[in-house]
N, C-alpha and C positions, 0 to 999 in steps of 0.2 A: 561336798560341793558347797562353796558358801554362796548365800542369797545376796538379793538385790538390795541396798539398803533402800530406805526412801528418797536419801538425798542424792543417790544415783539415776533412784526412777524418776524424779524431776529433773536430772539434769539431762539425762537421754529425752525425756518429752522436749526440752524446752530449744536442744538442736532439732528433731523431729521437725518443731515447730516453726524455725526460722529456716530449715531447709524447704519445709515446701512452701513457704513466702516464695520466695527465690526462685520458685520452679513455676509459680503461679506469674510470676512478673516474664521471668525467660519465654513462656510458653503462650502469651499475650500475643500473637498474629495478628495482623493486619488480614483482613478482606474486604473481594470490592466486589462487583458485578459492573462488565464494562459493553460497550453496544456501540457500533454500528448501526445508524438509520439505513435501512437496507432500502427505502422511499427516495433516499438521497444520493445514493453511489452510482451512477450512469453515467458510462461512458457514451457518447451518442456517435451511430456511422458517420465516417466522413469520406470526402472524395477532395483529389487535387487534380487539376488538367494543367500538365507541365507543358502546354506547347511554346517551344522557344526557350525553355529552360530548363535547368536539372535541381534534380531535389538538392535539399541543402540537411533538414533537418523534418522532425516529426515530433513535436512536444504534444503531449497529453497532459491536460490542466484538468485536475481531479477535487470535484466539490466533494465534503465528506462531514454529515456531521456526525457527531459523538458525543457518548457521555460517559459517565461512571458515578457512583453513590458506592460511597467504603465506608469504614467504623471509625478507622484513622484517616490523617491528613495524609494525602499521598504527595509525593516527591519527584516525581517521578512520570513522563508522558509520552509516548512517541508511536507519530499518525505515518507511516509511510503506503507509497504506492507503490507496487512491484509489477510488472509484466515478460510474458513470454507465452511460449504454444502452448503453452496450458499451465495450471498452476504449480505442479510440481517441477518445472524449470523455470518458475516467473524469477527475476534480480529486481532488488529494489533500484526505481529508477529515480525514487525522490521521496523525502521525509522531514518533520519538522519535529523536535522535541523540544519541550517545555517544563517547568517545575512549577505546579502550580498551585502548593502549599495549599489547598484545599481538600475536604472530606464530598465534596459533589460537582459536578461540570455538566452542562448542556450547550453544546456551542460546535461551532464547525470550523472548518479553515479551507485553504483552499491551497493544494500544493501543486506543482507543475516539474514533469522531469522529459526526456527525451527519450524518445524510442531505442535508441540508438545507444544508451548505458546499458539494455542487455542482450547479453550474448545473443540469445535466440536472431536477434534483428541486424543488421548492419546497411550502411547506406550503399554499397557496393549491389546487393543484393536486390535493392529495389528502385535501382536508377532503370530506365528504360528508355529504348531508341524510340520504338514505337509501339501503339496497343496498349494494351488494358492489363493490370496485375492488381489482385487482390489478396488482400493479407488479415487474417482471420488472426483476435490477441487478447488472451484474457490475462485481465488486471485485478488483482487484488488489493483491498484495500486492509490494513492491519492497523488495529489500537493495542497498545503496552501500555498497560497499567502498574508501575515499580514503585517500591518503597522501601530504603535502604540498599539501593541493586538489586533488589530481589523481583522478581515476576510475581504479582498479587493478581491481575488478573488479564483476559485479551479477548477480543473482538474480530472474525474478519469477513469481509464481506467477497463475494467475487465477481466479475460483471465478464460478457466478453462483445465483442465490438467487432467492427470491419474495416479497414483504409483501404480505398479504389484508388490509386493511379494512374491516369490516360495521358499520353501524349499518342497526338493523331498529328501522322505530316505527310505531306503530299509527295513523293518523288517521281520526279520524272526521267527516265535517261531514253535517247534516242534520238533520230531526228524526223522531224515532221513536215509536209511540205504541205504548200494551203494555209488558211486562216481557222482559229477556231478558241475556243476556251476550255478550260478544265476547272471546274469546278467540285467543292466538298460540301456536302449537309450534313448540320448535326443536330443533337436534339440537346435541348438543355436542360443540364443535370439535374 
């Protein structure tokens, strides 16, 4: 069996040596740690009194702030809000992405989508003649942290809230003889 000469075992070192360059460079990952101010994600109850008119829409305007701190400059960003009866049916109802060629962010935005993008909800569902409907809706809020397409890291917060709908109308059918009034009290919301 013939031996290794010397000028083999320096030539096998010196691929050895430019392959794991190579594999030092490929293997160079990007990481971040990314956040949600969970201080800042509130949705706040709301109420609407439709008397004399029918819904139209239900936009949710969602403050959020965020950050991230990575090793690389990331490329990569995207803040959306999602909603539905709970989280594992929420649809995103609105999102902003950005590229913000930085390695750090502290900063918030402020995105706005419609009830009414997911499925769970529909405006058919919450028109009413009369009386009171409430709708119980949890939102999620999600950060993506990408660089190169790739998912380096994510954030999500979840909140859940309430919409009260009243329309109050008086009907009257019949006939009446005499004088007299009809009257409604209400209290305010």
């Amino acid at each position: 069996m013939p031996g290794i000469s010397r000028r083999g075992l320096l030539a096998g070192t010196a691929i050895l040596g430019t392959t794991s360059v190579s594999i030092a460079l490929i293997t160079d990952k990007a990481s971040a740690t990314a956040s949600i101010d969970s201080g800042e994600f509130t949705i706040a109850d709301t109420s609407a009194d439709l008397t004399g008119e029918n819904l139209k829409d239900i936009v949710i305007d969602s403050n959020i702030n965020y950050s991230f701190d990575s090793n690389v400059r990331i490329d990569g960003l995207e803040v959306s809000v999602a909603v539905g009866i709970d989280e594992r049916s929420a649809q995103i109802i609105a999102s902003e992405s950005t590229t913000p060629n930085q390695k750090q962010i502290d900063t918030s935005t402020t995105i706005s989508g419609s009830l009414f993008d997911a499925s769970d909800y529909s405006i058919d569902a919450l028109q009413i003649d009369d009386g009171k409907k409430t709708v119980r809706i949890t939102a999620v809020a999600e950060l993506i942290i990408k660089r190169d397409d790739s998912i380096v890291a994510t954030d999500k917060l979840t909140d859940t809230f309430e919409i009260t709908i009243t329309k109050d109308e008086v009907r009257i059918n019949g006939q009446f003889s005499g004088t007299g009034t009809v009257s409604m009290e209400t209290e305010p919301a």
